[in-house]
Structure formats: structure tokens, C-alpha cells
N, C-alpha and C positions, 0 to 999 in steps of 0.2 A: 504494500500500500504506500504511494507517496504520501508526503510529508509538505504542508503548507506553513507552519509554521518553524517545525525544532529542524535542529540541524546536529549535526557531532557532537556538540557541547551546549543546548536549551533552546533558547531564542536568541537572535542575534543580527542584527542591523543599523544600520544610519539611522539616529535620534532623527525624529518629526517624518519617520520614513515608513510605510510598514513595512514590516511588523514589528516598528520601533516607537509606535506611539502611543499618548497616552488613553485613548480609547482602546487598543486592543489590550494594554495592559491591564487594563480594567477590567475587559474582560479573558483573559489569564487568571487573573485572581478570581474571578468567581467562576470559571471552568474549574479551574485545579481545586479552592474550596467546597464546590459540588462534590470532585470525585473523589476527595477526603474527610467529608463528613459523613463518620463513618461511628454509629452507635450514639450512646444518649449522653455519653458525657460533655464536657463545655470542650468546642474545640479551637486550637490554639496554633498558629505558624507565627513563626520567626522570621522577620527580614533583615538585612543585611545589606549596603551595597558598598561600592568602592569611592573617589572621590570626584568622580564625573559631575560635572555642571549638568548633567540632565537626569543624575540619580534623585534628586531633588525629585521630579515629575513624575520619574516610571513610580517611585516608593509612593508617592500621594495617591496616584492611580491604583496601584497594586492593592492598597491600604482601603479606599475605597470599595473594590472590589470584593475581595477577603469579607469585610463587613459587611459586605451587603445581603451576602450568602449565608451568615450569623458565623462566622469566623472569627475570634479574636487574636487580634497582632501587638507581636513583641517586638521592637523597632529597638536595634541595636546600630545602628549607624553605620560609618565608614569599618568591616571589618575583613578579613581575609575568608576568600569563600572555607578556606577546610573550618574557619572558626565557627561559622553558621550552619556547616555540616554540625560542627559537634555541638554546638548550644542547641541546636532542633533535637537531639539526642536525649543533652541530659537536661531540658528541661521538657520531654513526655510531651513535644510538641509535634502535631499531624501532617508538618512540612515545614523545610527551611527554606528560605528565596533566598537566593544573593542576586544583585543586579550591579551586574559590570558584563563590560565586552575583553575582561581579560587583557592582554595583549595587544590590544586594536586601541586607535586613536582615539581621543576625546570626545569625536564627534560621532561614534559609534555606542552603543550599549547594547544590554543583554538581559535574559531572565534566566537563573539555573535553577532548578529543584530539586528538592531532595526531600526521600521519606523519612519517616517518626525513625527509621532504621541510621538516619545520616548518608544512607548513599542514594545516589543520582537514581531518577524515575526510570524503570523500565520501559523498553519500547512499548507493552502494552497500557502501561498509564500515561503515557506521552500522545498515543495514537487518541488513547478515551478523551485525553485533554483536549486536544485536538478538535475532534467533533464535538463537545461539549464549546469551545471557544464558538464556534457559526451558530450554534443556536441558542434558543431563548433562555435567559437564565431564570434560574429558579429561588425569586427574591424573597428573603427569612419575612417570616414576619415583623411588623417593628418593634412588638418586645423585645424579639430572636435577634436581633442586627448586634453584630461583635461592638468591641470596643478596643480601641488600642492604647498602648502604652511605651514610653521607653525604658529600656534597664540600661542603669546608669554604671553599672559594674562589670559590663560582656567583658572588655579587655583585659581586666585583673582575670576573670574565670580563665580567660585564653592562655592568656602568660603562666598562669598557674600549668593547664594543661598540655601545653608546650613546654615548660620546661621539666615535667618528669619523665616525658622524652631519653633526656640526658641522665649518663650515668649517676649516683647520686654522688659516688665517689672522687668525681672530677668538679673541678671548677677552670674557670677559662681565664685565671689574673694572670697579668704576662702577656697576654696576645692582643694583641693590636689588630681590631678586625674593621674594616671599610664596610660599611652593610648601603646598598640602594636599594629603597625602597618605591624607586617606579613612580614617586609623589602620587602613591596607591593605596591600596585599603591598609597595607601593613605600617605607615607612617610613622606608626605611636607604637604599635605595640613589639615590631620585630628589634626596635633596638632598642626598645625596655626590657626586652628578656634577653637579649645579651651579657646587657651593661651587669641586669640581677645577676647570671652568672660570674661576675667575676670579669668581662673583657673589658679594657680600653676600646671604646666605638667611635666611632668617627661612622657618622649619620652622613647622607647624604640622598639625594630625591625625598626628601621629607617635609616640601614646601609645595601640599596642592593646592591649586586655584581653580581648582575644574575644569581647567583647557591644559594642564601639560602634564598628564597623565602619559606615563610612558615616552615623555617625547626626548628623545634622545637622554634618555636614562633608562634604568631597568634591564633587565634579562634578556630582553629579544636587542637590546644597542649599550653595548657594555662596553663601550669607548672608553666614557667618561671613568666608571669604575676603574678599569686597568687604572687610566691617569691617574688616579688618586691612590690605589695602591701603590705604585710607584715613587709618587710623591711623596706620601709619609711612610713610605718606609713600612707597612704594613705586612701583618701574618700570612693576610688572608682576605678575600674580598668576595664579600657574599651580593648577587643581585638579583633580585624578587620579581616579579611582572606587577601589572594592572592590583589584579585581585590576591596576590601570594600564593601562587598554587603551583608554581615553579619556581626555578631555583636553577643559575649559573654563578659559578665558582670564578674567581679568577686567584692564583696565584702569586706567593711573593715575588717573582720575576716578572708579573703580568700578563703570562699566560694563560687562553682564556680554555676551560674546562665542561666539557656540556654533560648532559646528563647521561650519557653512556660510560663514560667510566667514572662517574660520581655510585650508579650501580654497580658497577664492579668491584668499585671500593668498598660500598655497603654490601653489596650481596658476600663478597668474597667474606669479609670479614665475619659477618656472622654466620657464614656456614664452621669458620675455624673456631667457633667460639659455639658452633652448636645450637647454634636460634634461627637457621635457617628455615626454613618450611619449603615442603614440595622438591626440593632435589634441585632448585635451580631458581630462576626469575622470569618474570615474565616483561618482554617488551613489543614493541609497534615493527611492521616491518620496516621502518626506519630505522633502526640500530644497526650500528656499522658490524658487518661480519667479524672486525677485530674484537669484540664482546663477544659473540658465540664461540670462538677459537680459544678464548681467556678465560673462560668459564668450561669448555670443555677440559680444559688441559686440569681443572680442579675436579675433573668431575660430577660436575655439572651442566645443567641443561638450561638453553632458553626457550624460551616458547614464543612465540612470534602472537602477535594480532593484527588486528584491522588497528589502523591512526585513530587516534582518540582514547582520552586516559579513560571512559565507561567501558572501553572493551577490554582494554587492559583489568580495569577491575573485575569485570565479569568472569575474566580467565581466571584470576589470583582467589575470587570465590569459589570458582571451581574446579580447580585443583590444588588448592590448598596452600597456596605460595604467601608468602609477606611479603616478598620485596617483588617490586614493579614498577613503570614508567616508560617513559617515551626521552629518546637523547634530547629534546628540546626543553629538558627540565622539568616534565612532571613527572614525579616522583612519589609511588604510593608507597607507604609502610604501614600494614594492615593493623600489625600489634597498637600504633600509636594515632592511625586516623584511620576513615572511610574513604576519603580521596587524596589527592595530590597535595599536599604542605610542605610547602619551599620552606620556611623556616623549621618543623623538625625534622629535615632531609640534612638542611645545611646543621645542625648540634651533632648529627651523627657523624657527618664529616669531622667537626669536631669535634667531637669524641677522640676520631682514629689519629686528631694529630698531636692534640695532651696526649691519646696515651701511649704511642708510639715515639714520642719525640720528636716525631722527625719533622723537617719544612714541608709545605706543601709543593713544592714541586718535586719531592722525593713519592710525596706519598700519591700522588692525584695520578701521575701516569703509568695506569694501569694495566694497558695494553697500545700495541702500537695501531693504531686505524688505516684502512686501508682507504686507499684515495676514492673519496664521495665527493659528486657534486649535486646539488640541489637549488633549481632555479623555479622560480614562479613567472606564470603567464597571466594577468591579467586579460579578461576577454568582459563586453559589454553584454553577450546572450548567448541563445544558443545552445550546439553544444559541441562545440568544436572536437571533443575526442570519438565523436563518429564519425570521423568525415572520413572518406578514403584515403584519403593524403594524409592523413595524419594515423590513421592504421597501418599504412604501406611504411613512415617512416619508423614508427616504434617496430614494426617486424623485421625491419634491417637493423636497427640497432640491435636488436637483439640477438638478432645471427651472430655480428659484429662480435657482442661480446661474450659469447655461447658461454662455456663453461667458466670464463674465468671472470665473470661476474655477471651483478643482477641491473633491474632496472626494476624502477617502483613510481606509475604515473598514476593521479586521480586529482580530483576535484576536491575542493575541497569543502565541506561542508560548514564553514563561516563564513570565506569571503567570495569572490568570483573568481576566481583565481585556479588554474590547473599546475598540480605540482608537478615537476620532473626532476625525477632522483635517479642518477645513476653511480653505480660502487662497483670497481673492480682493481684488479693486479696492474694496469695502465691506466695512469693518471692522463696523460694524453689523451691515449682513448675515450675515458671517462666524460672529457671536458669537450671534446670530438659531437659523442651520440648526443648529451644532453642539449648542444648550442642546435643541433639538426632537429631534435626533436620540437624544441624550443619554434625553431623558425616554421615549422610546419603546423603549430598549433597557432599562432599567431596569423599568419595565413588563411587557414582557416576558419578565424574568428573576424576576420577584417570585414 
């Protein structure tokens, strides 16, 4: 069945766009309040968002919504979506919203949900939501109509919850750690639990104004970071997206670190330490072959998915794994969250460098990667990956690079955009099929 609204990761568009406004938001909330009121007790969701200049409108709409259906909302503010994963958790509430677009520009936003369980809706409550969203809603009576509220404590609960993450036997004095925070949800609270433990911080992306969210700071443009790792002479530089739900590493030589061998670090380490679960990890077919080689030679397995950290989850639920993620830095660890949390992704990393001693450029290179390149197409409609010409060039590429590596193209399901990823033993080649494949989808999106 297609899908009008969700995409890979909830709702997701240009603010005053649909399905970015605040009429559909509204009714969001009282579709997903429909197909969550569920029994006679008072029911209850949690929102959240990042610090978007339009998070302001989807939350009033949402809020709206929610209530109208007899929902009552717990409004926690700017937070990091794993935090409203876990606050819908432990406070026995029947969904958590978080509203950010992640990764994506200011002028973008999003809606994610999550059940009473903390993890992201199933394709089949996404689908009910779905057709519940086109039709008529089913307005409470006006006794029945929610009420909302703010709690003025979510962040202390976070930081509390994030930091037992961390060993209890460590503490982080001595380390000089750079943290960006994207001028995102995690603002306030990713380098108040640092500093609790113990680091010298040096804050930076911690000044939002609702338009420079992610803009040249953050996890997907880690320029600035290096720079400032370098500059003062830093342990360690940790940098968050939009919402905190990933997580890149940069190094005391300011080298930049992605989430492929940040798993390899965590997963290797806790299998020698025995906390490993499922035999191995689970990642996206995006992980560079140099992870499944470095994880074999331990004896261990990866398990591949479909792009997108719910399928990643899905695997890790189902076969029994902790550790998981996508190398673009989401990172699931089952024992301490439901989804992706850059900030106790990056404790665990440090963890391994208190307790190992060693710098981080010793400890972060994990394995050696094998030559990837990964370019985006931007296209205005369409669909460009059926066109003959653009099937005829991915089949030659692939001859091209028969055994001695892969190719991995699709769409993507947030932006308009076709990705094209190719990985093998020829760096040449590599950089070869991708720019061909490139020019033929482009072509045929013209």
C-alpha cells in the first residue's frame, strides 16, 4: 500500500508545505489520538520538539489536535527525540511526538511517533494513521476534551537517564571534550551531562534562533567541530544532528569518525567484555564492507537492512542484538534506549577511552574502509530510477564492478533526492560508476 503521508522516518517536509502544515498537523494528532485511545483510563502523549522557528506551530496544532480527541499532552519542549522516546515510556504515556526534521534545514520539519513501548509506530499503525488522517475525526465530547500541561523537569529526568548509560566507575575529569550540538534539541542538556560527569566542555552550536539549526554545524557539516578540536587542543569532539539521534566523532588530530567504526568500537568491545547480544550487530546496507570483515575476523556477524534506523530496530528486536545503526551516526543501544541516542552512543565511546587510556585516534580506527562513494541526485518529480537509461547505466556499472564490489541506489524517503552509493577494491572505479550513474539519473529527471 503506498504511503501519503510517512516516509522512512514519520512525516517530513517544507514548513507551510504539505504535509508540513498546520492543518494536517492537527489532524495527525487527532488520527494518531483516535488510534491510541485505547481503554477507559485518562489518556496521555508526550511532545517534544527541536528548536525550529516552526516547532512553535506544528506543537500548537498537534496540541490542538491531541485534545480534541480527549487526549491529554505533556509538553516538554526543545528535547532530543531518544528523550521523548523514553519520557512516553516512563511516564505510562499512549505516544510520544517529537517534531523536528532531524538533519534537514530550518525551513523543513517533521512529526515522529512513538508507542507507550518508546519505539517508533509500526507500518501497520502508520498505515491506520494514515487513513484515519482523510477522514472525519471523531471529536471527544466537551467534558472529554484533554488538557495540556508543561513539565518543567524532562531535562534533569534525561540527564539523569543518560548518564547511567556510563560506567558508574568512571568519571570523564581530564578530558577536554568539544560537544556540537547542531543549535538543536540537545542544546542544554548534552553538555550538562558531560560537564556532570566530570569533562572540561567547550559547548558549541548551542545558540538557536530557529533558523540555524544544523547550519553549518552538527553531525551531517563537522567542519566547524574539527576546527575547534584542533584549536583547543581537545580529547575529543563529539557532534549531534537537529534532534540528537546521531552522533559523529571527531578526533584529537581532527579526524572525522562516522558511525561505522564508532560500532565497531562499541560492538567489538562489548562482545570482549561479554554484553554483547545476538552474535554480532546489526547495520543498513550502507556500512562499509570494512565492518563486516572486522567483525568477522572477531567472530562475529553483521546483519544488513533496509536505510532507516526502524528497520535497523526491527532486526535488533528480532534477533536479539543491542548494538545497531546506520554509519551516518545512528546508533541504537537496546540495553540503554528504544532508538538512536547520539549522546549515550558518544559516553560509550567514552567509556572505551578513560578506560583504555589510550587517545582517540588510537582507539577510533577500527578497521581500514574500503573506498565508498556516495553522491545525491536531487530531481523535481517523477521517477527517474525507471527510466531505461538509467537501468541500462546501473547494469553496467554493475558488470563493471562484478565481484569486487557492491552498488546500493534508492530514493530516499525524506527528501527528493536519489542516492548513489558505490564501494569496492578500486577507488577509481568507484568514483568512475557513481559520477555515470549520477549523470544518467539526472538526465532523466530533466
Amino acid at each position: 500500500m503506498s504511503r501519503r503521508y510517512f516516509g522512512t522516518d514519520g512525516i517530513r517536509g517544507r514548513t507551510n508545505t504539505a504535509p508540513m502544515t498546520a492543518e494536517i498537523a492537527m489532524r495527525v494528532g487527532q488520527a494518531a489520538g483516535a488510534r491510541f485511545v485505547r481503554g477507559d483510563h485518562r489518556h496521555r502523549v508526550v511532545i517534544g520538539k527541536d528548536t525550529r522557528l516552526s516547532g512553535y506551530m506544528m506543537e500548537s496544532a498537534l496540541v490542538a489536535g491531541f485534545t480534541s480527541v480527549g487526549m491529554d499532552v505533556v509538553l516538554v519542549g526543545p528535547m532530543p527525540t531518544p528523550a521523548v522516546a523514553m519520557l512516553a515510556r516512563s511516564m505510562r504515556a499512549d505516544l510520544g511526538v517529537m517534531i523536528s526534521a532531524s538533519h534537514n534545514p530550518f525551513i523543513d520539519n517533521g512529526i515522529k511517533l512513538f508507542g507507550p513501548d518508546g519505539y517508533k509506530l509500526s507500518d501497520e499503525d502508520e498505515l491506520a494513521i494514515e487513513a484515519l488522517i482523510d477522514a472525519e475525526p471523531q471529536l471527544a465530547d466537551p467534558r472529554e476534551i484533554g488538557r495540556a500541561r508543561r513539565v518543567e523537569d524532562a531535562r534533569g529526568r534525561y540527564i539523569h537517564a543518560v548518564k547511567a548509560a556510563f560506567p558508574e566507575h568512571l568519571r570523564l575529569d581530564g578530558l577536554r571534550i568539544v560537544v556540537d550540538c547542531a543549535n538543536g534539541a540537545a542544546y542544554q542538556v548534552a553538555p550538562s551531562a558531560l560537564w556532570e560527569l566530570g569533562a572540561d566542555v567547550i559547548a558549541m552550536g548551542v545558540s538557536p534562533n530557529g533558523l540555524n539549526i544544523n547550519d553549518h554545524v552538527g553531525s551531517t557539516d563537522p567542519a566547524a567541530l574539527r576546527a575547534k578540536v584542533l584549536e583547543t587542543r581537545a580529547d575529543l569532539g563529539i557532534a549531534l544532528d537537529g534532534d540528537a539521534d546521531r552522533l559523529i566523532v571527531v578526533d584529537e588530530r581532527g579526524q572525522i569518525v562516522d558511525g561505522d567504526q564508532l560500532m565497531a568500537l562499541i560492538g567489538r568491545s562489548w562482545h570482549r567484555t561479554g554484553r554483547l547480544k545476538g552474535g554480532g550487530i546489526v547495520a543498513t546496507v550502507m556500512s562499509n564492507l570494512g565492518l563486516e570483515r572486522v567483525l568477522e575476523a572477531d567472530g562475529l556477524k553483521l546483519h544488513r537492512t533496509k536505510v532507516g534506523d526502524r528497520y535497523v530496530v526491527e532486526a535488533m528486536r528480532g534477533g536479539g542484538f543491542n548494538v545497531g545503526g546506520e554509519q551516518s551516526g545512528h546508533i541504537v543501544l537496546s540495553d540503554h534506549a528504544t532508538t538512536g541516542d547520539g549522546l549515550v552512543a558518544a559516553l560509550q565511546v567514552l567509556a572505551e577511552l578513560v578506560g583504555t587510556g589510550k587517545r582517540a585516534s588510537e582507539l577510533l580506527r577500527q578497521f581500514d574502509p574500503l573506498p565508498q562513494l556516495l553522491k545525491n541526485v536531487r530531481f523535481a518529480g517523477g521517477a527517474p530510477l525507471e527510466a531505461d537509461s538509467v537501468r541500462a547505466a546501473i547494469g553496467a556499472a554493475e558488470a563493471r564492478l562484478a565481484a569486487s564490489g557492491r552498488l546500493v541506489i534508492r530514493a530516499s524517503g525524506t527528501e527528493p533526492l536519489i542516492r548513489v552509493m558505490a564501494e569496492g577494491e578500486d577507488d577509481a572505479l568507484v568514483r568512475e560508476v557513481v559520477d555515470e550513474i549520477c549523470a544518467a539519473v539526472t538526465r532523466a529527471a530533466a
